[in-house]
C-alpha positions as CSV (number, residue, x, y, z in Angstrom):
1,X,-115.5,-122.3,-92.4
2,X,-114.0,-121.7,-95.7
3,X,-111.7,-118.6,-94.5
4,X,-110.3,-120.7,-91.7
5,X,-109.5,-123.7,-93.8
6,X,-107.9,-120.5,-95.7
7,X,-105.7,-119.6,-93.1
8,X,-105.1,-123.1,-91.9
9,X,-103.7,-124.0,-95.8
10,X,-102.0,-120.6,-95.6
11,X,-99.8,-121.1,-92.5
12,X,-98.8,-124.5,-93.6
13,X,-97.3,-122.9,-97.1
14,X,-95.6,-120.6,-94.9
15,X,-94.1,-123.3,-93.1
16,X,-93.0,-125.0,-95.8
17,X,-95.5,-128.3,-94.8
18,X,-97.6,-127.1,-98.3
19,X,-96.4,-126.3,-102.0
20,X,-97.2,-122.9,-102.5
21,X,-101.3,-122.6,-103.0
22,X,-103.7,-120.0,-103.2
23,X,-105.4,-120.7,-99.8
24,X,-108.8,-120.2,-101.4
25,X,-108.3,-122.1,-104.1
26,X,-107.2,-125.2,-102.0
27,X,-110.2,-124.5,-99.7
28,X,-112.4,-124.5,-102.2
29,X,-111.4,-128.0,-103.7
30,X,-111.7,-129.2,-100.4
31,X,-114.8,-128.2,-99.3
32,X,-116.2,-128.9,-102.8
33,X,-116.7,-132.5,-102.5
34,X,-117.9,-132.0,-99.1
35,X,-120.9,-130.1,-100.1
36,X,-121.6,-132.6,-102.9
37,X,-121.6,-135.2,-99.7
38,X,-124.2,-133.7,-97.9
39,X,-126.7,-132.2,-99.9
40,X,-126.9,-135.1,-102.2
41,X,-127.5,-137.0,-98.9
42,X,-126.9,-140.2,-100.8
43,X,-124.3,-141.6,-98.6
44,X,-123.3,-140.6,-95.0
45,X,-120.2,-138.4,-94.7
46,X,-117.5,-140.0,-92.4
47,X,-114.1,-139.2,-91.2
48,X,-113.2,-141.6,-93.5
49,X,-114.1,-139.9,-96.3
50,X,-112.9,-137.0,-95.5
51,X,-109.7,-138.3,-94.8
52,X,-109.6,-139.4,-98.9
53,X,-110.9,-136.3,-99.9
54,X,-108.0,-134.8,-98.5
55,X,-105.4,-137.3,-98.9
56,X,-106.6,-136.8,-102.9
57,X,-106.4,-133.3,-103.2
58,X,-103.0,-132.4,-101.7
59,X,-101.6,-135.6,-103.2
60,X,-102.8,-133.3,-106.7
61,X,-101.2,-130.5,-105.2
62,X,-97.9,-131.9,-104.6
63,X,-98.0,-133.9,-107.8
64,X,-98.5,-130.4,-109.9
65,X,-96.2,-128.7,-107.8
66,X,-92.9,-130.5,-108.8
């Protein structure tokens, strides 16, 4: 899962949709807060929070990157 998030966060820095990022880096941030999610099983993970999770990190990312 985490290389093709990699590639995914990858192409979009070659298109110019992303800052440039180390793709593993930016997976790994993502996927982070995922795995706290489910193991910890406290609350269910939704679209919804992925959807913040994201919408947080790459706000971070184009925040530090200009």
């Amino acid at each position: 899962m985490r290389a093709t998030l990699q590639q995914v966060v990858d192409h979009a820095v070659a298109r110019g949709e992303l800052p440039p990022v180390d793709g593993y880096f930016l997976a790994e941030m993502l996927t982070g807060p995922v795995h706290l999610y489910v193991s910890r099983g406290l609350h269910p993970f939704t679209r919804a929070e992925a959807e913040r999770i994201t919408d947080v990190v790459l706000a971070g990312l184009r925040h530090t990157a200009g």
